[in-house]
C-alpha positions as CSV (number, residue, x, y, z in Angstrom):
1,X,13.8,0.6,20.8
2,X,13.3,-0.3,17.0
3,X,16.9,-1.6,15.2
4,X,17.2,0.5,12.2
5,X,19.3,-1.0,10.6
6,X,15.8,-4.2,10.9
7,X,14.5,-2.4,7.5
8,X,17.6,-1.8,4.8
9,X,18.5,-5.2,4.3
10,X,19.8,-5.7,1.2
11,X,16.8,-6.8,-1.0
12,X,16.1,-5.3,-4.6
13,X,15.2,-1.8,-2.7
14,X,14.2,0.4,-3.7
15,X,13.0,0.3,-7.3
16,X,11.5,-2.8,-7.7
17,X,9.5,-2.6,-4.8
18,X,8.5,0.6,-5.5
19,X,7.8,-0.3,-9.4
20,X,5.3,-3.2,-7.8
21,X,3.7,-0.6,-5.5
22,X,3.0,1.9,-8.4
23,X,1.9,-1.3,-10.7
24,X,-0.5,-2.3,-8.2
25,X,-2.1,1.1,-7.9
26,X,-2.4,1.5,-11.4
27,X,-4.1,-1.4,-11.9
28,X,-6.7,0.3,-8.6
29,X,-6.3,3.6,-10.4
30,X,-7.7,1.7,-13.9
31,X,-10.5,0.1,-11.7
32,X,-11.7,2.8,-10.2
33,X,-12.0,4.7,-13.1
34,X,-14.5,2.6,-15.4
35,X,-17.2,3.6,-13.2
36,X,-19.1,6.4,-11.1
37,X,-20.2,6.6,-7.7
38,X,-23.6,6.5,-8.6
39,X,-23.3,3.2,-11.0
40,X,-20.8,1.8,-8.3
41,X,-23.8,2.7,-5.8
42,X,-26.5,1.3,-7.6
43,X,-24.9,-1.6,-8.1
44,X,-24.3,-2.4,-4.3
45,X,-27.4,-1.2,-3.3
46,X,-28.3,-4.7,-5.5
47,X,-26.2,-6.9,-3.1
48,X,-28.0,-9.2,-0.6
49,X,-25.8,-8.8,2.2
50,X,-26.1,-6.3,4.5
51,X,-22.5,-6.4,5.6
52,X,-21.0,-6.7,2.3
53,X,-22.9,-3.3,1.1
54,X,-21.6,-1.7,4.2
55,X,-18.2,-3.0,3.1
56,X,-18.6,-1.8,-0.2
57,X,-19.8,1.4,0.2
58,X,-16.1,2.3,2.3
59,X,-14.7,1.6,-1.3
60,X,-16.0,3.9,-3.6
61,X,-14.4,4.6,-6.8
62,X,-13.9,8.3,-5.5
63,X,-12.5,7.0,-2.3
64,X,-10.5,4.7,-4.2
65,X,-8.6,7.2,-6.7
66,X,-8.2,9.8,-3.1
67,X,-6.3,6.6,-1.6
68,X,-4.4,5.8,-4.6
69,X,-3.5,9.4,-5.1
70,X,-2.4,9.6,-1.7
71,X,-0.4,6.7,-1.3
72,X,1.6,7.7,-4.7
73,X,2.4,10.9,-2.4
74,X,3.6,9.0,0.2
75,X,5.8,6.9,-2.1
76,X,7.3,10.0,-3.7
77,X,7.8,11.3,0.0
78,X,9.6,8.3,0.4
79,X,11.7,7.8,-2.8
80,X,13.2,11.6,-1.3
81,X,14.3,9.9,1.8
82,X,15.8,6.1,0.8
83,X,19.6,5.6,-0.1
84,X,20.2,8.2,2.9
85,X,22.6,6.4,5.1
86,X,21.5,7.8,8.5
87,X,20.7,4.7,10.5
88,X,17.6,6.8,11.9
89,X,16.4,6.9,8.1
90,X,14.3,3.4,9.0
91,X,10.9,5.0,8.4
92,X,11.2,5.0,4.5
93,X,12.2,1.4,4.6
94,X,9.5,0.2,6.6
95,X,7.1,2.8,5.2
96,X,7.6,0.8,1.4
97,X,7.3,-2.7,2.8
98,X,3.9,-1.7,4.4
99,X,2.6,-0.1,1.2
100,X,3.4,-3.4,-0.2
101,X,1.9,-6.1,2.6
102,X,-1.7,-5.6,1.4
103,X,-0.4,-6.7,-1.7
104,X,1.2,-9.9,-0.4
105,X,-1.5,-12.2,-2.4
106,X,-0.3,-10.8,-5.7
107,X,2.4,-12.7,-8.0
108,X,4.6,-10.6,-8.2
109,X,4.7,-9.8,-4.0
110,X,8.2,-11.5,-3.1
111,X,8.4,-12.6,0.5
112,X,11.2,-10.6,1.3
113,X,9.4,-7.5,1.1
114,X,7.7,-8.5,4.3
115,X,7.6,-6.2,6.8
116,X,9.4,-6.9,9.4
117,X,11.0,-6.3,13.0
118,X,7.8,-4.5,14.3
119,X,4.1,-5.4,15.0
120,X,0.6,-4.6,13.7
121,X,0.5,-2.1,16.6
122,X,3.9,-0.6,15.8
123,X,6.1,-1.9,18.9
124,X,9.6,-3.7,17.8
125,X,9.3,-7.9,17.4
């Protein structure tokens, strides 16, 4: 059974997290927008690598800007549901921390936003 309580530590929660999530899909948003499909396409079709072209062809701006408008769906979703103090309220928590991990490279990623107290395959630590 997961604890909770494991995700509403008090850390700088939600806003600041949730300002870096939305910062970071801007800046995807911005990307994603300064070409087309068909340049981002041509473009790829350039590359050398066979993998990398497979890669890059997952990522299309238009994929790009349905994940991005997605996630901020999620996040508003999820901006409903945090502050509640129902200890079976967890999901949010977590849910913010893992929009953040991909993130972790960045900056501005602090490591206390880490996910954690459960897996990559969702079972409790």
């Amino acid at each position: 059974m997961i604890d909770p309580y494991l995700f509403r530590e008090e850390l700088v929660f939600p806003e600041e997290l949730g300002a870096f999530i939305l910062a970071r899909l801007d800046e995807r948003q911005a990307a994603a927008e300064k070409t087309t499909d068909e340049e981002y396409e041509l473009n790829v079709g350039r590359s050398t690598s066979y993998h990398s072209v497979d890669h890059a062809e997952l990522h299309t701006p238009s994929w790009v800007l349905r994940d991005v408008s997605s996630k901020r769906r999620l996040l508003a979703a999820i901006r409903g549901q945090i502050g509640d103090d129902d200890p079976n309220t967890w999901l949010p928590w977590a849910a913010l921390r893992l929009l953040a991990a991909p993130f972790a490279g960045h900056d501005d990623y602090r490591p206390e936003w880490a996910p954690t107290g459960i897996d990559e395959e969702g079972s409790p630590e």
